[in-house]
C-alpha positions as CSV (number, residue, x, y, z in Angstrom):
1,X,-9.0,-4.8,19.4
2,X,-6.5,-3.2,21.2
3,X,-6.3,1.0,20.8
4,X,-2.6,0.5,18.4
5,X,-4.6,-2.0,16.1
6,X,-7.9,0.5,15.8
7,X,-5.9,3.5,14.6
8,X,-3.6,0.9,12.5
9,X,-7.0,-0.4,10.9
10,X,-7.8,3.5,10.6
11,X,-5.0,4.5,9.3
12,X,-5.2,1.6,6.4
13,X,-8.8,2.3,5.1
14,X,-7.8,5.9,4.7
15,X,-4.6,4.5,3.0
16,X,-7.0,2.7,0.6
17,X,-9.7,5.2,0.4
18,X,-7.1,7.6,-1.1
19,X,-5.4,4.9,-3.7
20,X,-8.5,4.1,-4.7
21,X,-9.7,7.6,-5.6
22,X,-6.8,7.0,-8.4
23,X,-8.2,3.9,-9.4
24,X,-5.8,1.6,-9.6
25,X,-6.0,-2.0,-11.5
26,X,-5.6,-4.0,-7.9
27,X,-5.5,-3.4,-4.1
28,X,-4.7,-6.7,-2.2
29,X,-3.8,-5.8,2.1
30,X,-2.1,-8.7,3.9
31,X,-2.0,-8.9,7.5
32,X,2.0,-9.6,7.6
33,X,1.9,-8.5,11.4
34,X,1.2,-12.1,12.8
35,X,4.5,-13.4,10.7
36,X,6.9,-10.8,11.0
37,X,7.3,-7.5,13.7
38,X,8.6,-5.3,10.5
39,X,5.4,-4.4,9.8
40,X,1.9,-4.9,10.7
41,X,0.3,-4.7,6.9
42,X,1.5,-4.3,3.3
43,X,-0.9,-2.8,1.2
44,X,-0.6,-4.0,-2.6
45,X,-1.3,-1.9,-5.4
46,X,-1.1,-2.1,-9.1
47,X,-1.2,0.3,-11.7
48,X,-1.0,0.6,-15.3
49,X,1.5,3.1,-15.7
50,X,4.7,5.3,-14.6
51,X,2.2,8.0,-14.4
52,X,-0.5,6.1,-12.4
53,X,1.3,5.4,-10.1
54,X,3.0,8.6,-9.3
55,X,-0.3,9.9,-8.9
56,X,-1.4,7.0,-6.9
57,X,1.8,7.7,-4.4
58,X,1.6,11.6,-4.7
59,X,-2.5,11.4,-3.1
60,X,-2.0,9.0,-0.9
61,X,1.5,11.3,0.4
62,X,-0.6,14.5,0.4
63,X,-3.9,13.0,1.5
64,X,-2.0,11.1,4.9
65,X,0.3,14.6,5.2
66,X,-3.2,16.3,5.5
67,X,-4.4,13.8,8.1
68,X,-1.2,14.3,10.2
69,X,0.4,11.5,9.0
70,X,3.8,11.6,6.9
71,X,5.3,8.8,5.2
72,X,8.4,7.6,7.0
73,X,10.3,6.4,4.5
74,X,9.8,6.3,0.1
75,X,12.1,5.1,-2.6
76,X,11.5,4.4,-6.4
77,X,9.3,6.9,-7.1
78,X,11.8,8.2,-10.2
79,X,11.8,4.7,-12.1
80,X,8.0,4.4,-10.9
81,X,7.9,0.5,-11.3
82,X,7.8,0.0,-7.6
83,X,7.2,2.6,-5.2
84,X,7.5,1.5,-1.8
85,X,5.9,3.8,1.0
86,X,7.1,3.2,4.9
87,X,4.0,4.3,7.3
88,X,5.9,1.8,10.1
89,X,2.5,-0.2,10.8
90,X,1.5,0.0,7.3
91,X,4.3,-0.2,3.9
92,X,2.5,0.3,0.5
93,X,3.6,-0.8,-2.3
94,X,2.5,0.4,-6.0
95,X,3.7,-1.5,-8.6
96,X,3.0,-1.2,-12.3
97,X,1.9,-4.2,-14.0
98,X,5.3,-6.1,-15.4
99,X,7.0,-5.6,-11.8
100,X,3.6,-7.0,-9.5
101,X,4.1,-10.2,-11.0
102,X,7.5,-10.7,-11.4
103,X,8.0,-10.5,-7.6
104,X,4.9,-11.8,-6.7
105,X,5.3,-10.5,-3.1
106,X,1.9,-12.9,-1.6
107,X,3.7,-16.0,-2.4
108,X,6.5,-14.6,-0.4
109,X,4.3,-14.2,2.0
110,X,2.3,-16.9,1.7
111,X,1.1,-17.4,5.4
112,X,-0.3,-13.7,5.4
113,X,-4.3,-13.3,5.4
114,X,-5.0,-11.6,2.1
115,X,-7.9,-9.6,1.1
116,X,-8.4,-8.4,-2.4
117,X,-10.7,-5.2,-2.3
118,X,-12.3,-3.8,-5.2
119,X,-11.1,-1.1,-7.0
120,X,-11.7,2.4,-9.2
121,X,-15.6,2.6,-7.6
């Protein structure tokens, strides 16, 4: 594994390490980098409410800003249906329940690896 991918890899179980802390309903990560140079993973997370997933966002943010890491780029966090975090290698996206399956973002991706982790332990 090449130095980029390590710290990429690192950078994602700290990613899910601090969702998870907020226990979400779902985490899925999908290895988009193999199909598409926009990003190398998105990191799938639902959550059952406005609230839950401000909070999910807002430790993940702080946590990341601790570890020298700031998010790039963030929208949606006011409607809190869909808050989409930008690391560049890695793009999070928390959605509350109505909104994950309406856009059903692994069938659009449908040739990315998938791995659904387990959640709130």
């Amino acid at each position: 594994m090449t130095k980029e991918k390590t710290k990429n890899r690192d950078m994602l179980e700290k990613i899910i390490t601090y969702a998870n802390e907020k226990k979400p309903d779902l985490i899925k990560i999908m290895n988009v980098g193999k199909i598409t140079s926009l990003t190398d993973y998105f990191v799938i997370i639902k959550g059952s409410s406005n609230i839950h997933l401000r909070s999910i966002a807002d430790n993940i943010k702080k946590k990341m800003k601790e570890n020298g890491q700031n998010v790039w780029h963030m929208e949606g966090y006011e409607n809190a249906k869909w808050i989409l975090m930008d690391y560049v290698d890695i793009v999070i996206h928390i959605f509350d329940e109505e909104t994950y399956y309406y856009y059903d973002i692994e069938s659009l991706w449908g040739n990315a690896e998938v791995e659904t982790l387990k959640t709130g332990e």
